[in-house]
Backbone as a printed PyTorch tensor [residue, N CA C, xyz], in Angstrom:
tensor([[[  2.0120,  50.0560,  16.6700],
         [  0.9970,  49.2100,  16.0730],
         [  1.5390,  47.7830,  15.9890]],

        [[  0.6500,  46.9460,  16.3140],
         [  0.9300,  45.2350,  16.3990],
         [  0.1960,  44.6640,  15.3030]],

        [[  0.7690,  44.3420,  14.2220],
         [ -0.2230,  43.4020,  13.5870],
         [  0.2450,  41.9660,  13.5560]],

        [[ -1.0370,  41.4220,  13.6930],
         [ -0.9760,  39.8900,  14.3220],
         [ -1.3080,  38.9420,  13.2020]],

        [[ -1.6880,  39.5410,  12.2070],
         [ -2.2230,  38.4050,  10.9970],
         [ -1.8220,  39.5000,   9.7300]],

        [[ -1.8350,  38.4760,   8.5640],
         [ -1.6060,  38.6350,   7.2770],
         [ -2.5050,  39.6220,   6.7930]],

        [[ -2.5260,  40.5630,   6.4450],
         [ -3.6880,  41.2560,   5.9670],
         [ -4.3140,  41.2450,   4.4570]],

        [[ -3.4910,  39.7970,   3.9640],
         [ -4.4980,  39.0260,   2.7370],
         [ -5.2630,  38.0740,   3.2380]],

        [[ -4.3350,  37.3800,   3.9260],
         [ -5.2890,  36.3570,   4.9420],
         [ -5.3420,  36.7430,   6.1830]],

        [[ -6.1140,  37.4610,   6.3280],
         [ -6.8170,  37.0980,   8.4080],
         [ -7.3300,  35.8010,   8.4320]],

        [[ -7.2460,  35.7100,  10.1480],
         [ -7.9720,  34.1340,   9.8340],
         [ -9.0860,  34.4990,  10.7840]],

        [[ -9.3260,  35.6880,  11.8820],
         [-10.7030,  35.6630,  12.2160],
         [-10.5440,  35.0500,  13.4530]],

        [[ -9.5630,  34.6900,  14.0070],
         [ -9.6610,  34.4540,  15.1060],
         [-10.0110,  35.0270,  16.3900]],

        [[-10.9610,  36.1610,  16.0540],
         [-11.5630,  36.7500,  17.2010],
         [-12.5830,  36.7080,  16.8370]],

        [[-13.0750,  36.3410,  15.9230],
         [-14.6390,  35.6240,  15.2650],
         [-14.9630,  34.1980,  14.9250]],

        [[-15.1560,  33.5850,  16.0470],
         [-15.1840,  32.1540,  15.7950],
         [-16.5750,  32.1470,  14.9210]],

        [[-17.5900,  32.7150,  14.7310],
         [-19.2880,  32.7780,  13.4250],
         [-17.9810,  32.9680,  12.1430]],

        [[-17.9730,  33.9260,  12.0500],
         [-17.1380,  34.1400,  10.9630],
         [-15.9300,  33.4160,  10.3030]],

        [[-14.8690,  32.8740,  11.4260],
         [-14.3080,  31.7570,  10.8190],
         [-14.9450,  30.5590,   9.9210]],

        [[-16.1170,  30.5000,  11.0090],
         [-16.8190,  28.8390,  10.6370],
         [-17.4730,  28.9900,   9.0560]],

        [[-18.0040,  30.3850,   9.4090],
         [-18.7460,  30.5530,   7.6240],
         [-17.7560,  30.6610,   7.2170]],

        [[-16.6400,  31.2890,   6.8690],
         [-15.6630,  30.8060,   5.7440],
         [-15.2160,  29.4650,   5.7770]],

        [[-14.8200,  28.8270,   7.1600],
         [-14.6040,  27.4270,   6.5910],
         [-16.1270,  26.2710,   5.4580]],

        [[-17.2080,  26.5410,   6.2030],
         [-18.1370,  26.0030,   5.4050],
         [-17.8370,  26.8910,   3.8800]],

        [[-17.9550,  27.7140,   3.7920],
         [-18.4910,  28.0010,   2.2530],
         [-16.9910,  27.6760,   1.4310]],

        [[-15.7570,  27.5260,   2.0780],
         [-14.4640,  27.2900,   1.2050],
         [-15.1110,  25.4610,   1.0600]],

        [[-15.4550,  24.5810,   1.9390],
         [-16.3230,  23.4740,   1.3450],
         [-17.3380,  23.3890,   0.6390]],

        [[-18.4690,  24.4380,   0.1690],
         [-18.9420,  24.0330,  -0.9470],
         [-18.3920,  24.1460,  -1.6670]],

        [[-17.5140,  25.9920,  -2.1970],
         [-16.5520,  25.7970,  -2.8080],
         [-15.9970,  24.7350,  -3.6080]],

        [[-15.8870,  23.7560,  -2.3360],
         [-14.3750,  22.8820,  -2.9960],
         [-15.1370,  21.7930,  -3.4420]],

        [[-16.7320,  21.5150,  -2.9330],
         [-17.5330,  20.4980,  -3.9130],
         [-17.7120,  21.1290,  -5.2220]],

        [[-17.9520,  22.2360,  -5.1410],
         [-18.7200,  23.1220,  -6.3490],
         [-17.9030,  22.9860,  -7.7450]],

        [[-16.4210,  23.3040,  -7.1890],
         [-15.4650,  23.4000,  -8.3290],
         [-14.7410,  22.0120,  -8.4630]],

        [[-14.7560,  20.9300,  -7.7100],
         [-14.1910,  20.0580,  -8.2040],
         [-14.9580,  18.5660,  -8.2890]],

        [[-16.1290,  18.6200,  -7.2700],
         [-17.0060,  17.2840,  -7.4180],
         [-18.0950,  17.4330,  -8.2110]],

        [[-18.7700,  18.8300,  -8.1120],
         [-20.2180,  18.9270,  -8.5140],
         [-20.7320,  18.7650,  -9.7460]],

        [[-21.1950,  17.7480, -10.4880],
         [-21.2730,  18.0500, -12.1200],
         [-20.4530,  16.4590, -13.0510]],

        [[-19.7360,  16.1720, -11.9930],
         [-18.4400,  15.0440, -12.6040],
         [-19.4980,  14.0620, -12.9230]],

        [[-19.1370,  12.9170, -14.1970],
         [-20.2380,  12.4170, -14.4840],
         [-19.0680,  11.3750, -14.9040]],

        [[-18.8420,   9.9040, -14.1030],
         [-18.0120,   8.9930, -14.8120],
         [-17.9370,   8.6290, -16.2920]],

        [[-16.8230,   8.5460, -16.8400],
         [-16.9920,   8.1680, -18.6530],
         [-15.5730,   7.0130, -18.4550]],

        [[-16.1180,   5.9170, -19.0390],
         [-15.1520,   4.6580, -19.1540],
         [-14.4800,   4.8250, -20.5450]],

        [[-13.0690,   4.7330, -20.4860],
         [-12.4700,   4.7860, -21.6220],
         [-12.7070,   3.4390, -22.2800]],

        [[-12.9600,   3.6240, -23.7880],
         [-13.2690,   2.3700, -24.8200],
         [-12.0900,   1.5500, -25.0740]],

        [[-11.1880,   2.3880, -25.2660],
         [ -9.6690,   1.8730, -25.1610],
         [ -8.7630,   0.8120, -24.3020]],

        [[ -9.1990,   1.0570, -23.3290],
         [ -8.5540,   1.1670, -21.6480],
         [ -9.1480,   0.3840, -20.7470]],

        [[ -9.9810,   0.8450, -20.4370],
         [-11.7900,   0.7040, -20.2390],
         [-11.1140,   1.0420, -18.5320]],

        [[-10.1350,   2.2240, -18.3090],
         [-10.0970,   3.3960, -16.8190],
         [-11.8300,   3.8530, -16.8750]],

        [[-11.8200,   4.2810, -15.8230],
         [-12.8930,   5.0260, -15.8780],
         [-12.0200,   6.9030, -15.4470]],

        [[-13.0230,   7.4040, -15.3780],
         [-12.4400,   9.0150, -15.4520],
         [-13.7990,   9.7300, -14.8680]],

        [[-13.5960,  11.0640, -14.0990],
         [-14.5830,  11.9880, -14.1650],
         [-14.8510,  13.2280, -14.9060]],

        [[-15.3400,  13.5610, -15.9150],
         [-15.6100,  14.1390, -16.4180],
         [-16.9650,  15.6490, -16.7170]],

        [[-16.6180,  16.8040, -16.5790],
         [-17.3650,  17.6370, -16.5660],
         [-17.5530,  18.6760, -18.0250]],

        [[-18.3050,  18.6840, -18.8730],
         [-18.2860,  19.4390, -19.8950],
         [-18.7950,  20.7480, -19.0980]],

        [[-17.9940,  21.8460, -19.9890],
         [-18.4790,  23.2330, -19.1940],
         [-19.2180,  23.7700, -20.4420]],

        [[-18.5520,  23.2300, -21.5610],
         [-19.2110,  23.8290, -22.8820],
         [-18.7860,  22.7130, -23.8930]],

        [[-18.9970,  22.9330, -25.2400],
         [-18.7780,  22.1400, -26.2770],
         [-16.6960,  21.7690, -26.2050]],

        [[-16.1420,  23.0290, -25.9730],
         [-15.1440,  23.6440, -26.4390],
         [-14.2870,  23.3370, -24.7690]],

        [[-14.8290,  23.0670, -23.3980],
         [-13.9060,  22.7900, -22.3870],
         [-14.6520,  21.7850, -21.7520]],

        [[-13.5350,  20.9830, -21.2530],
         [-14.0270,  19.9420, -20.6020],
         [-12.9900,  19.7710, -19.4030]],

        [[-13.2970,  19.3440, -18.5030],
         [-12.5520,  18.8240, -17.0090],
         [-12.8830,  17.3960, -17.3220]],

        [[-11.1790,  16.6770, -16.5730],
         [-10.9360,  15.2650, -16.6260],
         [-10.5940,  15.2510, -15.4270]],

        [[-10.9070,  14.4040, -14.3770],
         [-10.5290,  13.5540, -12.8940],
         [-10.0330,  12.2770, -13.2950]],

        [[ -9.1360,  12.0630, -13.3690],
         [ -8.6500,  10.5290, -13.4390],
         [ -8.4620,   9.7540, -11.6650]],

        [[ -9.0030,   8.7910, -11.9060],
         [ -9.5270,   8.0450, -10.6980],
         [ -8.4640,   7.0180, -10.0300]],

        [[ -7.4900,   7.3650, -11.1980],
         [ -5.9980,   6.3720, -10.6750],
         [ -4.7790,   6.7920, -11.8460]],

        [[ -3.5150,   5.9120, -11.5590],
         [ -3.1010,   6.7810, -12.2200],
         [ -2.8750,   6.5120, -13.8340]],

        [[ -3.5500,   7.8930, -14.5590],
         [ -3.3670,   7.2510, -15.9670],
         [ -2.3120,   6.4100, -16.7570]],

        [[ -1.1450,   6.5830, -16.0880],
         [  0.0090,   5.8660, -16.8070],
         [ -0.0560,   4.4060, -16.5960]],

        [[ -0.7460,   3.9700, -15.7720],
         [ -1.3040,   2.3410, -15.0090],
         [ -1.9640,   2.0790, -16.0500]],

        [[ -2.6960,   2.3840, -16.3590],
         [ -3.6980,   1.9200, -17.1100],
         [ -4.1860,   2.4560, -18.2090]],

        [[ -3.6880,   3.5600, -19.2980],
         [ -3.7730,   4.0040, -20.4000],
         [ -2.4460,   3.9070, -21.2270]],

        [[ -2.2390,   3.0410, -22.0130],
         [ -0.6010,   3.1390, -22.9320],
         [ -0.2950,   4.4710, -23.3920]],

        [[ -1.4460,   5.0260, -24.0490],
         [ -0.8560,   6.8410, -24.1480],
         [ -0.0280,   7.4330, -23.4180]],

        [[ -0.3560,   7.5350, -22.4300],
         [  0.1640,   7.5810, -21.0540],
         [  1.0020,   7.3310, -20.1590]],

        [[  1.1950,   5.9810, -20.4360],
         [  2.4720,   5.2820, -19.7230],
         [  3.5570,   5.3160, -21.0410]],

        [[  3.0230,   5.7380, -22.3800],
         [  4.2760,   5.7650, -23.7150],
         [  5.1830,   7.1850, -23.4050]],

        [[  3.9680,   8.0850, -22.6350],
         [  4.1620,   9.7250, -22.9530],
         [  5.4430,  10.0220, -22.3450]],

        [[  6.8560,  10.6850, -22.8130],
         [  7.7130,  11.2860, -21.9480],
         [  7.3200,  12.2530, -21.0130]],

        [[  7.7060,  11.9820, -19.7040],
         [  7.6330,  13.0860, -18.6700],
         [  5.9620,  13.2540, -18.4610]],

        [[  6.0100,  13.7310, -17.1180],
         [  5.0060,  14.3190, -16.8440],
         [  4.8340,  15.5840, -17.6400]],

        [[  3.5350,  16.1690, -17.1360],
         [  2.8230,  17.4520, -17.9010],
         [  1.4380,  17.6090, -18.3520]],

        [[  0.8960,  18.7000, -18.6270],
         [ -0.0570,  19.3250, -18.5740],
         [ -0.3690,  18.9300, -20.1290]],

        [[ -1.6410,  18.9490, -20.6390],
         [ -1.4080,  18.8260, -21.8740],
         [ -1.7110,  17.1940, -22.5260]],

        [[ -1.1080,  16.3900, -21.7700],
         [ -1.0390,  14.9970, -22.4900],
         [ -2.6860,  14.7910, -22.9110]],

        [[ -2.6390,  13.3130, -23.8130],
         [ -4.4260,  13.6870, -24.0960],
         [ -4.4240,  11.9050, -24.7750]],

        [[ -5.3850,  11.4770, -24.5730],
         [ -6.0190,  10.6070, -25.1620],
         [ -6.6410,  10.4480, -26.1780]],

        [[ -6.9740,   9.9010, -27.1240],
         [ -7.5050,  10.1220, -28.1790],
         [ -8.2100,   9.1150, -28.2210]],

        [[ -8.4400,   7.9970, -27.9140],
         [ -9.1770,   7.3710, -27.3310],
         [-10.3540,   7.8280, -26.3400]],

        [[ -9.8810,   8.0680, -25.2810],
         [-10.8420,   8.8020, -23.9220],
         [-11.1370,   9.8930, -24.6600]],

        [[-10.7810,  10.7480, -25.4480],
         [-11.6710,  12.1830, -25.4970],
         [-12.3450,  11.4460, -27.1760]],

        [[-13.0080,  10.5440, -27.5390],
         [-13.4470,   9.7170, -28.3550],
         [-14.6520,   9.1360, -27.6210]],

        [[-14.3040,   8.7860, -26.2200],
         [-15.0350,   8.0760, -25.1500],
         [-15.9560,   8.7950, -24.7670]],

        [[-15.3860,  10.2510, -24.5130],
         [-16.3480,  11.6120, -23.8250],
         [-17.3190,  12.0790, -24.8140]],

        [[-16.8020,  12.2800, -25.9970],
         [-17.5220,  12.3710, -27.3170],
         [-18.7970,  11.3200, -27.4800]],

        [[-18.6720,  10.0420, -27.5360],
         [-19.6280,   9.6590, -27.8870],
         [-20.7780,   9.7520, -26.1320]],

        [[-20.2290,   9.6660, -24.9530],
         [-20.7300,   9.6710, -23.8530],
         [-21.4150,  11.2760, -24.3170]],

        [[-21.3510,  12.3510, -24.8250],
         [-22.5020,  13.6390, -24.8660],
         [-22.7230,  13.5010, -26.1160]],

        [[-22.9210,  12.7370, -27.1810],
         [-23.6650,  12.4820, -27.9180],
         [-25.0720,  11.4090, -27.5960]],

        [[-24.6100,  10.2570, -26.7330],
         [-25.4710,   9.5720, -25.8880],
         [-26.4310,  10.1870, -25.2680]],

        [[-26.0460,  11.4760, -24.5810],
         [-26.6300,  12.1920, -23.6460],
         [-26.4740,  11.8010, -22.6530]],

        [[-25.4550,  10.7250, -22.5390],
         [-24.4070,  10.2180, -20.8630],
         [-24.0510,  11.1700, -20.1820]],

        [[-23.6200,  12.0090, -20.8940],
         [-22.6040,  13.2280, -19.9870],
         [-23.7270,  14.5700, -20.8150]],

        [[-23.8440,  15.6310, -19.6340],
         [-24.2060,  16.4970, -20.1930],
         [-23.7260,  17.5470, -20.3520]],

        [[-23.8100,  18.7440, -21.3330],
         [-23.3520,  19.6350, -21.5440],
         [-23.6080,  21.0880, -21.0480]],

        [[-22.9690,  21.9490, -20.2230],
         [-23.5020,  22.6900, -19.5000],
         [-23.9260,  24.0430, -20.0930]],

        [[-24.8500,  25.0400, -20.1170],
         [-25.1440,  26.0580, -20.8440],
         [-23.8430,  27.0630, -20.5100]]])
């Protein structure tokens, strides 16, 4: 027995229909989960702008559009990189942007 591909990933290369639909749908995909929904919010602080997606009251997605340490002092004060860091300002910014009804909140 010869196996020629990964058998988590095949890639289908004896199905060029089938490749192509997985390559298209890994692109909506990749609009779906990372462009679709983003709604710019300008920090009051800063005045960066950011993309922002509320999924609920309780989670929110941030896209920063450059790099926060440029242009947010939080940020450029914070030791080290990492997950976690936060604005208090900008999530002040996002706050009043879905109280506005700027940004909306998703069911």
């Amino acid at each position: 027995m010869i196996v020629t591909e990964w058998a988590k990933a095949p890639g289908f290369a004896a199905d060029p229909q089938r490749s192509a639909a997985i390559r298209a749908q890994t692109a909506t995909d990749r609009y779906t989960y990372l462009d679709a929904g983003m709604t710019p919010v300008r920090c009051a602080g800063c005045a960066a702008t950011v993309l922002v997606r509320k999924h609920s009251p309780q989670h929110t997605s941030i896209q920063w559009t450059s790099d926060p340490t440029g242009s947010c002092a939080e940020f450029a004060d914070a030791p080290g990189p990492g997950l976690g860091r936060s604005c208090g300002r900008l999530r002040a910014s996002i706050e009043h942007a879905v109280l506005e009804g700027m940004l909306p909140v998703a069911d």
